[in-house]
N, C-alpha and C positions, 0 to 999 in steps of 0.2 A: 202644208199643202204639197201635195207629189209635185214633180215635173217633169217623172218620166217613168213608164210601165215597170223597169225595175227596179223604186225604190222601192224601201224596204217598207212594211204598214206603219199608217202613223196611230198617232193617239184617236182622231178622229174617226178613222176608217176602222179601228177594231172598236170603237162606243158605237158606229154605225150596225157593224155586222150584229152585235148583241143585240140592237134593240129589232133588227129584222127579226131575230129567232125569237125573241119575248112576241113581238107582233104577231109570229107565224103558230105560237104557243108549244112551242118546243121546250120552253125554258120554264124551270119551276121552282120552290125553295127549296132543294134540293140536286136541282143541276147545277154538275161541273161541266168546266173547259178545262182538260187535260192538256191538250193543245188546242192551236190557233195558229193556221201557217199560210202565207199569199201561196195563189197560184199561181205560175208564173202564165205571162202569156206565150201564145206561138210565137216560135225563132222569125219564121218570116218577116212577123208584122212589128216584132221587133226590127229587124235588119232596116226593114223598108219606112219603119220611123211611124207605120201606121196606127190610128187612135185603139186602142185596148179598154175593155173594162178592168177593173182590179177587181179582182175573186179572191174569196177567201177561203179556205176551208177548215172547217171544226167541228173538231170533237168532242160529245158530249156524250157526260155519265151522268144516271141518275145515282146517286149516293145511297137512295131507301131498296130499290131494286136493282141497282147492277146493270140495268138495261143500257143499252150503249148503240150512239147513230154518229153519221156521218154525213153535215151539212154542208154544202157548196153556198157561199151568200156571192152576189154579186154586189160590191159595196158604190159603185158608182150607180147603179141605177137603184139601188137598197132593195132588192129582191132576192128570197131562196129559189135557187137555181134546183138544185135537188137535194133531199132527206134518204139516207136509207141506212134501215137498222143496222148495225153487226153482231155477229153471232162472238162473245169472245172465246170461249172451246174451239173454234175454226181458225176465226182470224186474229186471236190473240187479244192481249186485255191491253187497251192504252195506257197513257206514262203517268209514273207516279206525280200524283198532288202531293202539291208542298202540306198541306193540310193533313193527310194522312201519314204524314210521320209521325207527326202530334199526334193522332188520335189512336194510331197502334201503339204506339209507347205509354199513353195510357193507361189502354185498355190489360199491357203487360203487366204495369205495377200492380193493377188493383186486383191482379188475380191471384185466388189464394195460393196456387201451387210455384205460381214464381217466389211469391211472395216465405211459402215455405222452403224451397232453394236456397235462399239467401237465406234465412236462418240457420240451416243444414251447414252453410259455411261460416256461421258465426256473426254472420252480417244484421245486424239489428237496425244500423239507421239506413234505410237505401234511398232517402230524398237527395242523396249527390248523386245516387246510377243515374248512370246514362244509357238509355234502350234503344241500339241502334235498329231500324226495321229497314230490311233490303229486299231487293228483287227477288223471288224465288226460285228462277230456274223452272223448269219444267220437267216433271219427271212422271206423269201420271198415276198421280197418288189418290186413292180412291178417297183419303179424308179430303182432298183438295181439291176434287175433279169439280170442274163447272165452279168453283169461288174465285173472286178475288182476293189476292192473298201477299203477304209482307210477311217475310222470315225476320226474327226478331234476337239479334245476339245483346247480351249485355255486357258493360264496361263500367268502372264504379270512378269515382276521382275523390280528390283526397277535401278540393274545395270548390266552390265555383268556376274558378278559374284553371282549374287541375286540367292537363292531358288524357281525357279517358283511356285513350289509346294505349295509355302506358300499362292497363289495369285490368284487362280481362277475364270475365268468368268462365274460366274454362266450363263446357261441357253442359252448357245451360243453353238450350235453343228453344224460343216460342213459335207458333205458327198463328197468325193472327187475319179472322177472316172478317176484310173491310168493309161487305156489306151489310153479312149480320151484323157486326160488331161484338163480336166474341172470341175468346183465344180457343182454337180449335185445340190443341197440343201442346202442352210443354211437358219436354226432354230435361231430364236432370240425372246425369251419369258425372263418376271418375270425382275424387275430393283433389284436384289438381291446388295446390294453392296459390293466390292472388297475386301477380309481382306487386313487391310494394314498391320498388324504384319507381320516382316519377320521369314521368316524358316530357317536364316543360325545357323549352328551348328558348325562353328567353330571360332577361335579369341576367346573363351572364355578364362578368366584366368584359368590355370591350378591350382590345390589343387599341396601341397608340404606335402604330407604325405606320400604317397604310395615311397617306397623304391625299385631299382631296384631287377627284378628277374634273377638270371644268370642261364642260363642253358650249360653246358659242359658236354663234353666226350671227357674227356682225350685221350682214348686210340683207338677210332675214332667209329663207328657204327657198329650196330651187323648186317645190312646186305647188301647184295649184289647185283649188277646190271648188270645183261646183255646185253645189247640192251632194248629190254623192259621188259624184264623176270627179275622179282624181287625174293627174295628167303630170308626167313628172320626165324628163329626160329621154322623149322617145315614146315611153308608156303610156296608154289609158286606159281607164278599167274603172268599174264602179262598185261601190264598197255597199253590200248587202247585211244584215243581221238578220237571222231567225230563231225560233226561239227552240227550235230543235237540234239543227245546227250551228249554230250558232254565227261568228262569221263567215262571210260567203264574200266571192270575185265574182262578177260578169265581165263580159267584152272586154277580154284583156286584150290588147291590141300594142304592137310594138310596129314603132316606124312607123305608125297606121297602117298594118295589116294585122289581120287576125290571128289570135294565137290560142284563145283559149275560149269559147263561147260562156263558159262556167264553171268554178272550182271550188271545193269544198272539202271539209272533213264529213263525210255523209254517216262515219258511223266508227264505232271503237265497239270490241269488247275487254273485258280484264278476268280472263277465266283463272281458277285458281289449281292447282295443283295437288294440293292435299287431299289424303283422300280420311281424315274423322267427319265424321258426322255432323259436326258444327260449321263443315267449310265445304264440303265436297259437293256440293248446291251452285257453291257460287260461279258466277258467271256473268258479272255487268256488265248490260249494253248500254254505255253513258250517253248514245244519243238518242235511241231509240225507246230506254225506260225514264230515263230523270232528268231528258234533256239539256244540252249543255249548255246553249244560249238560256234558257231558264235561267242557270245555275251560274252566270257570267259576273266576273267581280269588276267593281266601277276602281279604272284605274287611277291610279297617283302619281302624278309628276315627282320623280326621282327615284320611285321607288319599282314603280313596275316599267317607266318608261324614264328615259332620261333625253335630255336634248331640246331640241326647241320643237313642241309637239302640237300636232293638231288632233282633238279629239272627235269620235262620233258616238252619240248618244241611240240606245236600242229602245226602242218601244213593243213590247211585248203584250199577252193578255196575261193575267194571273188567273189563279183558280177560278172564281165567279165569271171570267170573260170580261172584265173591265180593265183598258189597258194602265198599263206600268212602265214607268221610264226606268232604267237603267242608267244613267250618268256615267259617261264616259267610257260604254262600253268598250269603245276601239281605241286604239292611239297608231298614229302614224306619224312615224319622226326621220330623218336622214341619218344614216352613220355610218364614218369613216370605215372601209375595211380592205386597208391595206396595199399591196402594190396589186397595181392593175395589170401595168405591163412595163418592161423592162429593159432594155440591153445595153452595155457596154461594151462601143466599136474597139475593136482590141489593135487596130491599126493607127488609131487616132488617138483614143481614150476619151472621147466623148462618150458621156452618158445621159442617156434620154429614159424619164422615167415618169410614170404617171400614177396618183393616186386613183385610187378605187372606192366608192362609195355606194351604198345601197338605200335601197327604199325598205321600210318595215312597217308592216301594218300588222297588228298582232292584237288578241285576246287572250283572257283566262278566265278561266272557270274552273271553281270548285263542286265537288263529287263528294261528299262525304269527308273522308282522310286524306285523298289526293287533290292535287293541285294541277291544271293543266294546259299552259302556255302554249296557243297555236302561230305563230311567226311566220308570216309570207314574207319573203323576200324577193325584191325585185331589183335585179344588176345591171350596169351600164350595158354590158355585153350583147342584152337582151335576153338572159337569164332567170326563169322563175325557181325559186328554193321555198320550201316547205319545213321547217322546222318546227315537231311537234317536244315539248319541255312536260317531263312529268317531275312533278317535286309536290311535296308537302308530309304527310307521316305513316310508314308503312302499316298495312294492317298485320296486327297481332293476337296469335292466341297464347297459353300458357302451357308451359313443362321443359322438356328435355328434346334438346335439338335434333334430328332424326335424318330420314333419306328425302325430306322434303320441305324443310323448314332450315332455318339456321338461328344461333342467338344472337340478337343484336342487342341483349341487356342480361340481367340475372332472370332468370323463370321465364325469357320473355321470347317469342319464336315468332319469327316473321316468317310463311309459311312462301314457296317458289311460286311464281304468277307470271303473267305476259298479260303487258298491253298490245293490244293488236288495233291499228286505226286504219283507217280505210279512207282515202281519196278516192273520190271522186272527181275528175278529168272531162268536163263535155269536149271534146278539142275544136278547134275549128282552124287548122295550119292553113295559113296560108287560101284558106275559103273552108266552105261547109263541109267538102267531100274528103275523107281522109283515109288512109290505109295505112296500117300498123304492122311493121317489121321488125322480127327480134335479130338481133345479130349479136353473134360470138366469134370469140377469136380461138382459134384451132389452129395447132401446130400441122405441117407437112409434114407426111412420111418422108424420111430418108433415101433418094433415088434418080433417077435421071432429069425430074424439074428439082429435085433440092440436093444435091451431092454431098456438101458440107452439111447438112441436117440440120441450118439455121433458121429456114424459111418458116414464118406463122402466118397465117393471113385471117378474112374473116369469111364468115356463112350467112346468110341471112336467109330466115325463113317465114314466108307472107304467113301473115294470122288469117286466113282467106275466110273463114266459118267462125261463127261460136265455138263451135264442139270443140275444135282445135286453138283456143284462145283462153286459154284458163292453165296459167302457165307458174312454173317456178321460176326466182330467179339465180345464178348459178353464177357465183364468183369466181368460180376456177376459168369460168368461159372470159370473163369480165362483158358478162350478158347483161346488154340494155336493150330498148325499145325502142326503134325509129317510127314518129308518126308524121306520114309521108301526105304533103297539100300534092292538086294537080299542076301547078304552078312552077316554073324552074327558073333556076338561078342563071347567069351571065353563062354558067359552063355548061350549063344542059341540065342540071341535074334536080331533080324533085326539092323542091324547101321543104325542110323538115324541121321538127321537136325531139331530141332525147328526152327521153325518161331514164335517168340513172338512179337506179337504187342503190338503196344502201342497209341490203337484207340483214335479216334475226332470222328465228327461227319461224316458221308459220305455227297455226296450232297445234300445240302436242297431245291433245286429247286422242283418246282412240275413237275408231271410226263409231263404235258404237255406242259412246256418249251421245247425252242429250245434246251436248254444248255443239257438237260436232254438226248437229245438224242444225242445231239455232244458229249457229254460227258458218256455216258452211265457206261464207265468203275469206272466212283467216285461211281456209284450206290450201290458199293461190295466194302468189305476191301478185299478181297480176292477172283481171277479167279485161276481156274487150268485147262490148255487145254494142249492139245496133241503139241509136237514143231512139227511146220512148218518154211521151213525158209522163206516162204513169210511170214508168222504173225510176225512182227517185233515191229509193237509202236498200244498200247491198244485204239486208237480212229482213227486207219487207216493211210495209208498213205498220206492223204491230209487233215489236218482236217479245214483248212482254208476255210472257208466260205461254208464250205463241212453240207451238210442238216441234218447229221447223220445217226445212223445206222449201219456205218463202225464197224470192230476192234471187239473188244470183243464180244459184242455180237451176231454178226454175225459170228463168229468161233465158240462159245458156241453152238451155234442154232445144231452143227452135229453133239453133243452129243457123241464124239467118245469115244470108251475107255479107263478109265484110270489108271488100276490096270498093274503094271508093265511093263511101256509102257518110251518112251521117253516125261519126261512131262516139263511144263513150269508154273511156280507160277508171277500171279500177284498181287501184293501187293498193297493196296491205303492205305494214312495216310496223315498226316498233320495236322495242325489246322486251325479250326474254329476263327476269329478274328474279336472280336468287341476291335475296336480302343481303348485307355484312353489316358490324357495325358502325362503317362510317354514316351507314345509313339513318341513324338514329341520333339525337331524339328527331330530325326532321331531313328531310333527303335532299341532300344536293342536287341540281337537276342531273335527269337523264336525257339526253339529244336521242332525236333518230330524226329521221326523216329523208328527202330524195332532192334530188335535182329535174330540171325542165328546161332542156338549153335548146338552143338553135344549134340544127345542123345543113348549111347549105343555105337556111334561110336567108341569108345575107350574102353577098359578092366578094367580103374582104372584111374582116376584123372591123366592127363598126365604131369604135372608141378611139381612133384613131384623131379624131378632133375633139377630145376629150384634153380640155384648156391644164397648162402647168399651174398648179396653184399655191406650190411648196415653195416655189423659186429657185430649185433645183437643175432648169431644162438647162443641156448643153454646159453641165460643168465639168473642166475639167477632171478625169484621175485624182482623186484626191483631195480636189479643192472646195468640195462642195461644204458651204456653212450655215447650211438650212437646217441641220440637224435632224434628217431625216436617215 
């Protein structure tokens, strides 16, 4: 049972919405729910505590025809709100079902001309291939105009248990159309041969050096759980899951003021680089086509989380619209990280020192071959961190390593890629109305204000419009982003939020890729637009097989105003990734992600009462035998 407009949908409330659409006769043996996502309600009636209905909306495909609508259920008074078609040529084709992988990898083996391919290589048994079917990219191909469609590569393994990954058929691609149910095309060029090295990564012997780490707390956890209202050192916020998004913040509030109305990862793509024909397509939008809360893994005490952990469980719909639990989709746990603050009176030799420790609420979700750890961190400071972890096992194709590829095995070529993720930021500094300032630091010319040439100082320039709010970011500047509340500190000054990033590359596609415009939003480290609450995810709401255009840039284009306005910050970052082989057989993580500090917010270093717990405080030069 809810007990308050933003949690997250339960198990009940997504049996409710289905059985409105069966009642209303929308649902038939042959409709899907691609998705199924809460609406959220108005800010206001949130702020003001007022009663909401919980809305739902979904997405349904008919599987025999293709046809495709979009239902609003209101699930507390159990009524369709509204129905209305979508055209997918216009607005794009909704996310892949779990269902349809299965059934285009099917429909691949049993065709004779795959099925001729792999003899062409020698290949006689293929009940071990593995038919990977992915997103298609959009490129207006007249075999595929108006379908829905799964590009289909193949991987072979040696046993059930085998790494496909490690095994790729070069130069074998199917095109598989999910309504007919028929393979429109397959491609079979180039006698590249198979790597036989396997990619499994485990059975190795274990090193016996590394000595257990114990983590305890005696006296239990510094914070608290409501429902999904967490409350920790300062902080509150409430812990969302959806199933497109996957984990989501609300009302993140520090001190008890407002910091953030809403935060999210709203969208990733992983465009690929190479340009054969087997890969030059690719382009996954992980939240937008295969969703990531979908695709969420039920975490393990020790393993993906460690320490004394509190879990939260997702409920989601599955293919048919009947909901699905998740087990332990979230984990939040406490841990130590390190010195907080420090000094050593060099008059005295008193030392005063304090430990530093964070909050972590974190997911993963699995993609295919990737692995994808999202990490909020929340610091004494008053500091939000975003740490996105990509690991699991690179994609590969087969030959000889090239201007875009590297080997990370024998025959084996992991091809140059970027992840590109995108935050999204509703802010609320300090109250609702915010304004956003980029500031850099610029040295002084040399002259009658700077004689000795040592002076830098900074600039800052109001984001006042859209148009002008769709920005790079520039580490030679060491450019960040102040987002300024009406509110001021003891000194006068505005309370603000830094945004510090911590830049890659944006997308390297050219302007006149497809990806370029499906993806528009990798183009900027940084959008700042007016909130709407239809503007939800920065590449639209259908971005599958959708021609682009959507999202960002087209909310940009109305230029509305953004000087103390209800505003919305989106963020891109990630890395850029040319393979090597320590990559292989499985990837160590790769970190990216940014910073969201207080600047001004506060009158004075707020951790200042932040208790000694090493037993450290006030020791002597020398004398301290804490072992710290």
């Amino acid at each position: 049972m809810t007990t308050h407009p933003l949690d997250p949908l339960t198990a009940a409330e997504i049996a409710r919405v289905r059985a409105v659409l069966v009642a209303a006769g929308r649902v038939g043996p042959t409709t899907r729910f691609p998705s199924v996502l809460p609406v959220e309600p108005p800010k206001d009636a949130v702020r003001l505590g007022l009663p909401t209905p919980r809305r739902v909306r979904a997405v349904l495909l008919d599987t025999a025809t293709g046809e495709v609508a979009e239902a609003v259920v209101d699930a507390t008074a159990g009524v369709e709100e509204s129905h209305r078609p979508l055209d997918p040529e216009k607005h794009g084709q909704p996310a892949v079902l779990f269902e349809e992988y299965d059934r285009s990898a099917d429909l691949v083996r049993a065709d004779p001309r795959w099925q001729a391919a792999m003899r062409r290589r020698g290949i006689e048994d293929w009940s071990p291939a593995f038919v990977a079917p992915l997103s298609p990219g959009s490129f207006d191909e007249p075999l595929l105009r108006g379908r829905r469609v799964l590009r289909a590569l193949t991987f072979l393994r040696d046993h059930v248990d085998d790494s496909p990954w490690a095994h790729p058929v070069e130069g074998l691609l199917c095109e598989v159309d999910l309504i007919a149910g028929e393979v429109l095309a397959v491609t079979d060029s180039g006698d590249v041969p198979v790597p036989v090295e396997h990619g499994n990564y485990t059975g190795v012997e274990p090193r016996t050096t590394l000595k257990p780490i114990s983590i305890t707390q005696p006296e239990g956890v510094s914070f608290t759980v409501s429902g999904s209202e967490v409350t920790w050192e300062g902080w509150t916020f409430r812990i969302g899951f959806n199933a497109r998004e996957g984990l989501t913040l609300h009302r993140i509030a520090f001190g008890g003021d407002p910091v953030v109305y809403r935060a999210s990862v709203a969208e990733m793509v992983v465009p690929y680089g190479d340009p054969a024909p087997w890969r030059n397509w690719i382009s996954y939008f992980d939240a937008g086509e295969y969703l990531l809360g979908k695709n969420a893994n039920s975490l393990r005490l020790g393993c993906d989380c460690l320490g004394v952990i509190h879990y939260f469980d997702a409920v989601l719909a599955d293919d048919h619209g009947h909901p699905l639990t998740i087990p332990q989709a979230v984990c939040m746990h406490e841990e130590d990280y390190g010195v907080l603050w420090k000094h050593t009176n060099i008059l005295t030799g008193a030392s005063d020192v304090r430990r530093s420790r964070r909050l972590v609420v974190s997911s993963f979700s699995t993609i295919g071959n990737y692995d994808y750890g999202f990490f909020w961190y929340f610091h004494l400071d008053g500091t939000i961190e975003l740490e996105a972890k990509a690991t699991g096992v690179v994609f590969c194709g087969a030959g000889e390593p090239g201007p875009y590829g590297e080997l990370v095995a024998p025959g084996l070529v992991a091809p140059v890629h970027q992840h590109l993720f995108c935050a999204r930021l509703d802010t609320e500094v300090a109250g609702p109305l915010n304004t956003v300032e980029e500031v850099d630091f610029v040295g002084v010319p040399t002259g009658p204000a700077n004689p000795r040439g040592n002076a830098f100082t900074t600039t800052t320039t109001v984001l006042d419009r859209e148009s002008s709010a769709a920005r790079l970011a520039d580490p030679l500047r060491g450019r960040t982003w102040l987002v300024r509340g009406t509110d001021t500190n003891r000194l006068g000054q505005r309370r603000s939020y830094q945004l510090v990033p911590r830049p890659g590359p944006v997308l390297l596609a050219q302007p006149e890729a497809t990806v370029a415009a499906r993806a528009a939003f990798a183009s900027k480290h940084l959008w700042v637009t007016r909130f709407h609450e239809d503007e939800r995810y920065p590449a639209g709401e259908y971005p599958n097989q959708h021609p682009g255009g959507a999202g960002l840039p087209l909310w940009s284009a109305q230029d509305r105003p953004l000087v103390d306005e209800d505003v919305v910050l989106w963020h891109v970052f990630g890395p850029t990734h040319l393979p090597r082989p320590e990559d292989w057989p499985v990837m160590p993580v790769d970190y990216s992600g940014f910073l969201f500090r207080p600047v001004g917010f506060h009158d004075r270093n707020p951790t200042l009462d932040v208790p000694d717990l090493s037993g450290c405080a006030h020791c002597p030069q020398g004398a301290c035998h804490c072992g710290r």
